[in-house]
N, C-alpha and C positions, 0 to 999 in steps of 0.2 A: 506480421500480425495484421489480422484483417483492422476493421476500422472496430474502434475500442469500445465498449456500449457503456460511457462511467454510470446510467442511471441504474446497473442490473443489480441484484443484491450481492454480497461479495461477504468469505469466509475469508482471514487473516490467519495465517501459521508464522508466527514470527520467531525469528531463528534462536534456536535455544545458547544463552547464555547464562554462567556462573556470577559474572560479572554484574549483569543489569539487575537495578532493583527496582526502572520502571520498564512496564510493558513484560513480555514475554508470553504472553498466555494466548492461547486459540480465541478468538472473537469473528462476532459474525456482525455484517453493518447491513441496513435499509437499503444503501446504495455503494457501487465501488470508489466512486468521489471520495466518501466520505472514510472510505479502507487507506486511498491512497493519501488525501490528507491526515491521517493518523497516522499513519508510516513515516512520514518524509518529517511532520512538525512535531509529532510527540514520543515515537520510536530513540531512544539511543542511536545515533550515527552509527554506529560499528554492527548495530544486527540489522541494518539494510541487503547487507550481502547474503543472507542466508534467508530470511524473511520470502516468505511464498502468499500471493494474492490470487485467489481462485474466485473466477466469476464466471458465469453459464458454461459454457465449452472450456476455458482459457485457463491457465495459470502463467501469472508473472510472477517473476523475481528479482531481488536485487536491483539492479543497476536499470533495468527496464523499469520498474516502479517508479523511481524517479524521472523515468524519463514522459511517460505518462503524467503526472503533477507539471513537470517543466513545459507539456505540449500547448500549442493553444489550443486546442478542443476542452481541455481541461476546465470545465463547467463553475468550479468554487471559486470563491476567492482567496488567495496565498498570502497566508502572512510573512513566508518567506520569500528569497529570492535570492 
């Protein structure tokens, strides 16, 4: 993956479950910062793995998501860790 642009706008497909009663639904964010801190801090744990983040050229998923939020380029501040 080239070098990751977190300020670009960013669409959210997050993996469809029966189970979850929060998150699930297609959203679009201002910035992908702000895609991958909803993923990681307000997503269910369990539909990280199926969850797809599309921004300019790119799509992430899963386990790259997180690792994008975990990098230090990663622009926000983490309430997790």
């Amino acid at each position: 993956m080239s070098k990751f642009n977190y300020g670009a706008p960013a669409e959210l497909f997050p993996a469809p479950t029966r189970k979850a009663k929060k998150g699930g639904k297609y959203r679009r964010f201002d910035t992908a910062a702000d895609a991958i801190r909803y993923v990681v801090e307000e997503l269910p744990a369990p539909m990280l793995g199926g969850t797809i983040l599309e921004t300019e050229n790119e799509r992430v998923a899963g386990d790259a998501i997180r690792a994008l939020y975990d990098s230090n380029d990663y622009p926000l501040k983490r309430s997790l860790n």
